[in-house]
C-alpha positions, 0 to 999 in steps of 0.5 A: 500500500503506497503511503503518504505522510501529510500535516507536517508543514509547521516543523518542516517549514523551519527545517525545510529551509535546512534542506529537510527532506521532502520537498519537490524540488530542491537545488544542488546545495540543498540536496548536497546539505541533506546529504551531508546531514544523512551521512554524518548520521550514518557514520555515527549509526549504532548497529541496533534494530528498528521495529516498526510500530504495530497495526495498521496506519488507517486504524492509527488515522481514524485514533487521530480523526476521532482525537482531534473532532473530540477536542475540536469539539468538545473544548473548543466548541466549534462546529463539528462540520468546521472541523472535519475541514480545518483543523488537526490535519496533523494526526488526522490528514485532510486527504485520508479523511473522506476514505474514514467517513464522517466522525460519530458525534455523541453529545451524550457521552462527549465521544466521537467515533470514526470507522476504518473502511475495513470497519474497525470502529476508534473512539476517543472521548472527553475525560474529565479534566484530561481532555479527549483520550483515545481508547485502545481498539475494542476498549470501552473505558481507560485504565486509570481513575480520571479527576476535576483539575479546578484552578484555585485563582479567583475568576479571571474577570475580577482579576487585572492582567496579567493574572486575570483578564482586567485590561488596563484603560488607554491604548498602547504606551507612549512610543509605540506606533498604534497605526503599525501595530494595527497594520500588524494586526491586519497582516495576521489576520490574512482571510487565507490563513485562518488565524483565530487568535493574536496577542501581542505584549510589550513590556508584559501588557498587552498592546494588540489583540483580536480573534477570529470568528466565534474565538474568544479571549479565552478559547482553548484552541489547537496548539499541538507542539507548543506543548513541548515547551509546557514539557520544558517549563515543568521539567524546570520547575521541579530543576528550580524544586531541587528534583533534578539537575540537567546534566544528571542521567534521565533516570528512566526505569526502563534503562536501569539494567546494568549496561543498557547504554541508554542510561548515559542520556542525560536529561539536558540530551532529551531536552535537545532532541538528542537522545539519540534513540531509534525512531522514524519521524517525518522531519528526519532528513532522507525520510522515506514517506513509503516506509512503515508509519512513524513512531512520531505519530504512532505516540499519538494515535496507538492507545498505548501507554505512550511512556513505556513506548518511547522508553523501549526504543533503542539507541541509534546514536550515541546520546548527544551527537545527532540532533532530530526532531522526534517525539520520542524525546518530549515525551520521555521529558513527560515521563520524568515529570510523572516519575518525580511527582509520584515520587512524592506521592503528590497527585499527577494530573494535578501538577501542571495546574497547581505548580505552574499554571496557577502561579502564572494566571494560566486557567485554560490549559488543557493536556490531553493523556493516553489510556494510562493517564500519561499526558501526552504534552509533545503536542494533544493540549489546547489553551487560550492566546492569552494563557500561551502569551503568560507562558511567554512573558515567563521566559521573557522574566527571565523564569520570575513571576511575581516576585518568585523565581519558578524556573531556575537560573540559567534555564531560559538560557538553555532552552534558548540557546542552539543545542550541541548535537543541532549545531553539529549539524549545522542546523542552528534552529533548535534549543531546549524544547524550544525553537531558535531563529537562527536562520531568520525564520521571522525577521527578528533578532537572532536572539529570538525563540519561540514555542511553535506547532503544527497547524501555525501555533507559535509563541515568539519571544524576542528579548531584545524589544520585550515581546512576546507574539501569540498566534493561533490559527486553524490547521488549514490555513498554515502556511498562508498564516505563517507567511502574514505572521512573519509579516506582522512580527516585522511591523510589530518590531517597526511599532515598538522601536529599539523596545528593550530596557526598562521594567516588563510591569510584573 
């Protein structure tokens, strides 16, 4: 069966101007580029097996289909037949949809069902507070005890920004030029690209805002590997807690056997796409769109205990060598997170929330998990324009909210930073489960990165001017909606001046 690999376009935008493989046609340097990159991989390749993932890829789309109606639907709110034409084409390509039928909504049960043509029915269903959770095949129920995450902060509308929604009165601060800003705002919101959410802080407050049809300031809306950097931001609170230390061993269960090489990989090498373990992903360089269907997805769409999978796979590399983007890594860093909270026998899916989310006004947040309970944050959450935008000014504060450092120091500049193995290969763009612009992807300062998804998600934090962009949008408008953001970051940077200096008002 000829197999094709779609919705890949927000990460492989950045790697495709690195010579990412995949596109139709490529010049002479490219081609030598990727090459190059294949080779070096080569040299550095340890003689172990790859197992493909089991089952078949329509069972695995139909998982995706059912997963994103669900969220589309069931947290977001919008309307299922908007759904099935715009939005989650990552795990649920649009091409495959019309092979799979329409999704089953059941309001009652808040599930949606999608049947294979062979007819083998897939079900995810919301679950409590961890979100839509696709079932294993031929299960009704998930295999741990689902719970109410409630925020314990006051209501957003009686609190002022940025712990609350209560924005100040006047427009933007004297210096910035409100006529650009609204030129910004109007570039980003391009009718082909399909953004459904924008906000733009300057300093920590907010300067420009506006949203699509039927979004609100409060929405929780697709943001798929976005999620990586929640990965990182818990990873440092329990680092600034004292549970962990980046240079350590990953301390994984599953590679404690005396022996396993796996055991050398350090919590800083998982952190920058670089633990070297065997798996296929669609942005690797020479990857084979006929092959078996990738690992990458499968961590999404299996039903299985998607800690347990990732932890299993073998070294292909040694650990910091290679740099590749697979999501193997995030969701080990996942791992580590469940393995230190249980640990102190504190309650898990609580976590997030209360040692992260409402430190900082977070209220929206929504993390998906499999069928164990495991949250699967390489890229199933969703949360609102302003709830991503308090993520940012974090990073933008240097880890202090408040008064209180939560991240420890040094850490936004790990994340920030090129990771080794990346640079190696000559591929500056990628730091700690964040993205570097090292390669002027948006015509910022170098010195920007940002938390990016599939679909256009991004989080654009450019230090130098005190910023931090927002923007969100609906899958099927990516690359149009990518295009007019890096046209509006532009403008925002021409309203803002030399920005910089000066207090960020928290």
């Amino acid at each position: 069966m000829k197999r094709r690999w779609y919705g890949v376009l927000g990460v492989a935008a950045v790697l495709a101007a690195l010579a990412a493989a995949g596109q139709a046609s490529r010049s002479d340097d490219q081609r030598s580029s990727e090459q190059q990159l294949v080779e070096r991989a080569k040299a550095l390749e340890l003689p172990t097996p790859y197992v493909p993932p089991p089952g078949d890829p329509m069972e695995h789309y139909a998982a995706g289909y059912a997963k994103v109606m669900c969220s589309a639907v069931f947290v977001t709110g919008l309307d299922p037949a908007f759904a099935e034409q715009n939005v989650g084409f990552f795990t649920a390509p649009y091409e495959v949809r019309a092979k799979l039928g329409t999704p089953q909504i059941d309001r009652e049960h808040r599930a949606v069902r999608v049947t294979t043509p062979s007819g083998v029915v897939r079900v995810a269903e919301r679950v409590g507070s961890q979100g839509c959770v696709t079932l294993p095949i031929g299960q009704s129920h998930v295999f741990f005890k689902p719970s109410i995450v409630r925020s314990a902060l006051p209501p957003a509308s009686t609190q002022p920004w940025p712990m609350g929604d209560v924005m100040p009165p006047g427009g933007p601060p004297p210096g910035v030029d409100a006529a650009k800003l609204r030129q910004a705002v109007q570039t980003a919101f391009d009718p082909a690209g399909m953004t459904a959410a924008f906000v733009v802080t300057y300093r920590g407050k907010i300067i420009a805002e506006h949203y699509g049809e039927h979004i609100s300031s409060s929405t929780p809306l697709e943001s798929w590997s976005m999620g990586k950097s929640v990965v990182a931001t818990l990873l440092g609170v329990l680092i600034q807690q004292g549970v962990y230390q980046l240079d350590e061993a990953a301390p994984i269960p599953e590679w404690q056997t005396p022996g396993d090489p796996r055991a050398k990989i350090r919590i800083e090498d998982i952190m920058h796409m670089s633990s070297g373990l065997r798996i296929r992903a669609p942005y690797d360089p020479g990857f084979d769109e006929h092959g078996p269907y990738p690992d990458h997805f499968y961590l999404y769409t299996a039903g299985v205990n998607i800690f347990h999978y990732a932890a299993t796979r073998p070294l292909e590399w040694p650990p910091n060598t290679v740099g590749r983007y697979r999501n193997c890594d995030p969701v080990l860093g996942g791992y580590l997170i469940r393995l230190a909270v249980e640990q102190r026998h504190e309650d898990y899916h609580s976590f997030p929330q209360r040692a992260l989310f409402d430190k900082i006004g977070v209220r929206t947040m929504m993390i998906d998990t499999d069928a164990y309970g495991n949250f699967i944050m390489q890229g199933y959450e969703q949360a609102s324009a302003r709830d991503w935008a308090r993520l940012g000014n974090l990073y933008l504060q240097d880890g202090v909210w408040n008064g209180q450092r939560l991240l420890p120091e040094g850490f936004v500049k790990f994340v920030s930073t090129v990771a080794p193995a990346w640079q190696a290969d000559g591929r500056p763009v990628y730091g700690g489960f964040f993205w570097i612009n090292g390669t002027d992807q948006f015509p910022a300062p170098r010195e920007a990165y940002s938390m990016q998804g599939a679909g256009g998600q991004f989080v654009l934090i450019i230090p130098s001017h005190q910023l931090v962009i927002v923007r969100l949008g609906h899958y099927r408008g990516e690359q149009a909606g990518t295009r007019a953001l890096a046209k509006a970051v532009g403008l925002i940077i021409e309203a803002v001046g030399g920005g910089g200096g000066g207090e960020d008002g928290h």
